[in-house]
VMD Tcl script that draws the C-alpha trace (Angstrom):
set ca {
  {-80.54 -48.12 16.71}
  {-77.64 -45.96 16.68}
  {-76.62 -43.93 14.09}
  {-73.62 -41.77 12.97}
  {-73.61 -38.44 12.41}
  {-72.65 -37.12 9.26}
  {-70.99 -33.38 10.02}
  {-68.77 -34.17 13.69}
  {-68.32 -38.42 13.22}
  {-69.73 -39.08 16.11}
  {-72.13 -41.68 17.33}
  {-75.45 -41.01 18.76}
  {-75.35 -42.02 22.17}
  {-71.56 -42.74 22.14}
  {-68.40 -41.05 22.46}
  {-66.15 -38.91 19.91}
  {-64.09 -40.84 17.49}
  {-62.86 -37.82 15.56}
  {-59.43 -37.68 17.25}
  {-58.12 -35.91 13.74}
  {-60.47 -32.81 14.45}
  {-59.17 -32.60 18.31}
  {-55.42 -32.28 16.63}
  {-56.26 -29.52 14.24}
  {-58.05 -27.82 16.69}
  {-54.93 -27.54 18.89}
  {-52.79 -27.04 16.15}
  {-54.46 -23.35 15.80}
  {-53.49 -21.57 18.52}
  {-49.45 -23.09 18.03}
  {-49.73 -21.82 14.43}
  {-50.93 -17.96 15.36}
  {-48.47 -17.91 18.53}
  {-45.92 -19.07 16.03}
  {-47.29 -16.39 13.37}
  {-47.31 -13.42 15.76}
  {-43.70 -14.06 17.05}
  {-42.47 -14.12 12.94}
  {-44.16 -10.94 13.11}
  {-42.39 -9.36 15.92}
  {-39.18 -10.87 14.19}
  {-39.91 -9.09 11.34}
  {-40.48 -6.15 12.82}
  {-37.62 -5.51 15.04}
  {-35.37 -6.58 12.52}
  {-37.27 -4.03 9.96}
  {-36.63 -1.17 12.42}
  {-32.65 -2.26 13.04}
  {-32.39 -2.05 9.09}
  {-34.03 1.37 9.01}
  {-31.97 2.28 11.77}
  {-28.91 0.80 10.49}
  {-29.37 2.74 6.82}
  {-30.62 6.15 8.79}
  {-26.95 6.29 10.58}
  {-24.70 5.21 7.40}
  {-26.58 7.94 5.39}
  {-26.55 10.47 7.83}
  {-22.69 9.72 9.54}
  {-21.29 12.77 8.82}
  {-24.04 14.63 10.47}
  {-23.27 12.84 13.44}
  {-18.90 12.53 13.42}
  {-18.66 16.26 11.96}
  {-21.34 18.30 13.65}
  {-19.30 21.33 13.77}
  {-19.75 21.78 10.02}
  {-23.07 23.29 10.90}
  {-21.28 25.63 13.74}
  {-21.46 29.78 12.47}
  {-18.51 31.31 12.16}
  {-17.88 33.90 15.49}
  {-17.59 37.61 15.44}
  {-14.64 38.75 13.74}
  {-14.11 41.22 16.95}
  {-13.41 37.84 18.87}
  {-10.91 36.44 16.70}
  {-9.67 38.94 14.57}
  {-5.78 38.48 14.39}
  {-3.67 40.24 16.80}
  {0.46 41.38 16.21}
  {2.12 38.30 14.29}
  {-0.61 36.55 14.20}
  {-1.31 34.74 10.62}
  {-4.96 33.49 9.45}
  {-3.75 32.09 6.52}
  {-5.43 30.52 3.12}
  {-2.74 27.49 2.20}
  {-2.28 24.69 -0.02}
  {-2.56 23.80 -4.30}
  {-6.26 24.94 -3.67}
  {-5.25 27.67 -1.51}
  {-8.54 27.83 0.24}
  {-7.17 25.85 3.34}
  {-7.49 27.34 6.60}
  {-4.71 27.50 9.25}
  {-4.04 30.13 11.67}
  {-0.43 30.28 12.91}
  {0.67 31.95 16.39}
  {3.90 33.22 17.33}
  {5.46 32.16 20.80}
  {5.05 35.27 22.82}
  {7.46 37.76 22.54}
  {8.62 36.27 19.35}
  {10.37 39.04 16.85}
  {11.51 37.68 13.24}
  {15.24 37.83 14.49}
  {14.46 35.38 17.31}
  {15.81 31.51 16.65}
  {13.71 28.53 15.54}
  {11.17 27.60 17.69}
  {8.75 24.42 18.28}
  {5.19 24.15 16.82}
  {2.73 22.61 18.50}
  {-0.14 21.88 15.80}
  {-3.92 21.74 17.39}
  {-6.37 19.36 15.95}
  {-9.58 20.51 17.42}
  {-13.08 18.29 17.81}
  {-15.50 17.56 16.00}
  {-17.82 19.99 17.71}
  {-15.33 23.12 17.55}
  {-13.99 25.12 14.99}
  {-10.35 26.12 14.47}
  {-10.55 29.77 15.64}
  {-12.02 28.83 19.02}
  {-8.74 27.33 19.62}
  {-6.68 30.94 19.06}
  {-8.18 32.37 22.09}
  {-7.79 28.39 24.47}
  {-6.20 28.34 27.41}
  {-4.17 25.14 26.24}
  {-2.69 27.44 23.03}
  {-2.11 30.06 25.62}
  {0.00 28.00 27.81}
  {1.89 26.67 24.91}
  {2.23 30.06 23.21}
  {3.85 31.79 26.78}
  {6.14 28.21 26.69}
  {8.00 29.32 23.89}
  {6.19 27.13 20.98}
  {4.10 28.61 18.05}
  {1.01 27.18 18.00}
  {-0.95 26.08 14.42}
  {-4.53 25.02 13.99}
  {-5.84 23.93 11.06}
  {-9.15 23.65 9.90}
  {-11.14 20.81 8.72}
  {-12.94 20.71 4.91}
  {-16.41 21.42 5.24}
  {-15.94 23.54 8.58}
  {-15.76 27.57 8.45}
  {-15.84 28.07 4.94}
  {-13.52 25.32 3.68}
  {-14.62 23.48 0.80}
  {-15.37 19.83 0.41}
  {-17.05 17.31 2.41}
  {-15.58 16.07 5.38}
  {-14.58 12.69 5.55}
  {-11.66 10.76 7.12}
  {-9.30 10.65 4.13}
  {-10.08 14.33 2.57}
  {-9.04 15.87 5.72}
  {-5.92 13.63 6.21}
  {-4.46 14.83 2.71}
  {-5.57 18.83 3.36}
  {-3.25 18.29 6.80}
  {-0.86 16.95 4.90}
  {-0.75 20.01 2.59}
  {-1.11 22.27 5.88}
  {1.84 20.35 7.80}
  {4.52 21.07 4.56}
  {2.95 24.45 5.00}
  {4.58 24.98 8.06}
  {7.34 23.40 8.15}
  {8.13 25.72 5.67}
  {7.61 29.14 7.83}
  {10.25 31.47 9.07}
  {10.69 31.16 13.01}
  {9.50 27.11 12.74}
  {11.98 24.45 13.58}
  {10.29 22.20 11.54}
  {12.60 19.32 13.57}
  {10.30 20.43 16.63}
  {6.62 19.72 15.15}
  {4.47 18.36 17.87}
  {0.56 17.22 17.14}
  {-1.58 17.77 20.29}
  {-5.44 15.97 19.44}
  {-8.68 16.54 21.05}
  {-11.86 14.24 21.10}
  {-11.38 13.34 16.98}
  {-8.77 15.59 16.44}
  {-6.35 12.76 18.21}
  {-7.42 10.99 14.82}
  {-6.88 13.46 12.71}
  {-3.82 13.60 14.32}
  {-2.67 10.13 14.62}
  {-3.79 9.67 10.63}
  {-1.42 12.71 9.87}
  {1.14 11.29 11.42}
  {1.48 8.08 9.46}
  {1.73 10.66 6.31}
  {4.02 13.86 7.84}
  {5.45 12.26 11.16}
  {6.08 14.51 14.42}
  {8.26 14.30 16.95}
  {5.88 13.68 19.36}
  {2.17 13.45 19.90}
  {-0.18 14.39 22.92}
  {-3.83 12.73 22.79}
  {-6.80 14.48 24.61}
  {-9.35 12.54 25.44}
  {-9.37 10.08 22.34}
  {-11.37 6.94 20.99}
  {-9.29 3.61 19.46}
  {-11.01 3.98 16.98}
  {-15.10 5.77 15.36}
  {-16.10 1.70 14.66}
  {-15.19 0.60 18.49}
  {-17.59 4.02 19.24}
  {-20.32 2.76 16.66}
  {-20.91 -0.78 18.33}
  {-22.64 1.41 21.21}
  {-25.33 3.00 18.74}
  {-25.56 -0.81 18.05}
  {-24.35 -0.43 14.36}
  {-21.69 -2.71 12.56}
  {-18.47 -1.17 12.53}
  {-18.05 -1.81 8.82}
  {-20.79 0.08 8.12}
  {-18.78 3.44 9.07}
  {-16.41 5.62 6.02}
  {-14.58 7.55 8.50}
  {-12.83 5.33 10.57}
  {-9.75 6.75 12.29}
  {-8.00 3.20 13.41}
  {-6.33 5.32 16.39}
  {-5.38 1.73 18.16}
  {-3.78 0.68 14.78}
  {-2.14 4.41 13.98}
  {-0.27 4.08 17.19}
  {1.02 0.27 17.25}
  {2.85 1.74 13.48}
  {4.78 5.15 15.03}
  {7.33 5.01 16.41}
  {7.26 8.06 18.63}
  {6.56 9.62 22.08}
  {2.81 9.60 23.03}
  {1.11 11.47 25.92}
  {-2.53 9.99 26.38}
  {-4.92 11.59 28.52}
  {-8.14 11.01 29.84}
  {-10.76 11.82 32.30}
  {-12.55 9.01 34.08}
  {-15.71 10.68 33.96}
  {-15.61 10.49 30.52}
  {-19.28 11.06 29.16}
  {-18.00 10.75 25.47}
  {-15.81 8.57 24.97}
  {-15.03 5.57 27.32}
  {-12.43 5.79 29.92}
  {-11.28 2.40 28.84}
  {-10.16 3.97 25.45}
  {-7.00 4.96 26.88}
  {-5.88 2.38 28.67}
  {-6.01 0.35 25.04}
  {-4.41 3.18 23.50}
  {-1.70 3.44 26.15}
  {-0.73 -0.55 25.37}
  {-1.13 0.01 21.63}
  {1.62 3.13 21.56}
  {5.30 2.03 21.58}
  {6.41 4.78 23.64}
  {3.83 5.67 25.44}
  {2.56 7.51 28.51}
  {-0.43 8.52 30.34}
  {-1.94 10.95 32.05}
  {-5.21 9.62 34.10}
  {-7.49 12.31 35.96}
  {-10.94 13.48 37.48}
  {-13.03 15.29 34.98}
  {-15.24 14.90 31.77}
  {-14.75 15.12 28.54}
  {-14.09 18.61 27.71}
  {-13.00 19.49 31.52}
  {-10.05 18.24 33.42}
  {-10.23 18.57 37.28}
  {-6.76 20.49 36.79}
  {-6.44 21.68 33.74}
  {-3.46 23.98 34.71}
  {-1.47 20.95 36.17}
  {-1.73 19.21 32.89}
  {-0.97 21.80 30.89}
  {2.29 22.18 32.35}
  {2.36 18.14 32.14}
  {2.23 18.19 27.88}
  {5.20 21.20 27.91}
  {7.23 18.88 30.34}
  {6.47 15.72 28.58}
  {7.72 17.69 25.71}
  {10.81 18.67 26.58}
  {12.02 15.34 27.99}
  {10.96 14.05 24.76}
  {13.51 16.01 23.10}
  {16.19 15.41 25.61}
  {15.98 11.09 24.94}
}
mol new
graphics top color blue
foreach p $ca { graphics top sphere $p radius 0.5 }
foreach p [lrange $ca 0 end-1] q [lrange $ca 1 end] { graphics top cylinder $p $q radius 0.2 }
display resetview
């Protein structure tokens, strides 16, 4: 006599009829497979978050690392004959230093100023002792470079729109100096200083612009740290600064460009509305001939003025 059993449904003798315990059996191993892989999910996503909220907190560390940068020796940039290191503006705690074209003497006509917006990894006085000021300088131009707030002693946090409205206070500055012809103001921008420089324009325009190895704009630069570009307060919409001016542009850029992609410039050559380039060898900070170009951005210059 056969008879079932009680715990597994099966028949003594016979085969399985259970087929609902074979099901849930299989079901198991889908369900943790499934399980683990919401897991992983979770996980990655949990670190992109983290990530995410780590960069928007901590931006300015990472666009304005100069703000940490100690002040040089004052033997190394002390001012030399006519040159100013001056505290401007309603606050009159920002920082420009102004240099005469060589040779200059207070009887001498008007002359062009060429005004440096450094990077984000300099500070202003590095720029007094450059080769590029150097070149201008022995070209005939003054040469002004203002500092950013929160670098070298000047107070406030940086961020995009602070710094915009100090340069605007710097620019009226000097126009307003003896020896400037203020109808001769040229802003030359390196790395972020081509934003700073671009986003001064729209307020205090130029008569001409020269862009040194510059970014379209800090949320087209974010998408490679794999962060949303809305995500970032200081934006500097280079692409969008230039397609609004109406005014000469010289873009250059290294190939080699570790920084900031070569393909920057040719985007912000079709953006400007009279624009021009000039392509080299080189990296970021160094240009395979640096003394070629430099006599490139006085030429550029002075056909500008011709037009």
């Amino acid at each position: 006599m056969r008879r079932r059993s009680g715990t597994w449904g099966t028949w003594a003798g016979g085969s399985s009829v259970d087929t609902p315990a074979t099901g849930v059996a299989s079901a198991r191993p889908r369900r943790a497979r499934w399980g683990w892989l919401r897991r992983l999910v979770v996980l990655v996503l949990g670190l992109y978050l983290l990530w995410s909220a780590g960069l928007f907190f901590f931006q300015n560390k990472l666009i304005y690392p100069g703000t940490g940068l100690a002040r040089a020796t004052k033997e190394a940039f002390e001012p030399r004959a006519g040159e100013i290191d001056a505290l401007v503006g309603k606050s009159g705690k920002l920082r420009v230093f102004l240099l005469p074209p060589k040779g200059w003497t207070p009887d001498a006509p008007p002359a062009p100023v060429v005004v440096y917006f450094h990077g984000n990894y300099e500070l202003a006085q590095y720029g007094t002792r450059s080769k590029d000021t150097g070149h201008f300088r022995r070209s005939g131009f003054w040469v002004a470079i203002p500092e950013y707030r929160g670098y070298d002693g000047v107070p406030g946090p940086p961020g995009e729109q602070g710094i915009l409205d100090d340069m605007v206070e710097v620019i009226d500055w000097i126009k307003g100096h003896q020896g400037v012809d203020a109808s001769r103001v040229v802003y030359y921008g390196r790395s972020l200083g081509g934003g700073v420089a671009l986003g001064t324009a729209l307020a205090r325009p130029p008569s001409a612009v020269i862009l040194r190895s510059t970014f379209t704009s800090i949320p087209d630069l974010a998408y490679r740290f794999a962060v949303p570009g809305f995500l970032v307060r200081s934006r500097f919409e280079n692409r969008k600064a230039l397609a609004a001016l109406n005014l000469p542009v010289l873009i250059a850029h290294a190939k080699d460009d570790e920084i900031i992609p070569f393909s920057h410039a040719g985007v912000l050559l079709k953006a400007a509305r009279h624009g021009e380039s000039y392509l080299t060898e080189g990296s970021h900070d160094v240009y395979a001939d640096e003394g070629e170009f430099r006599a490139r951005m006085v030429e550029f210059l002075e056909r500008a003025w011709q037009k």
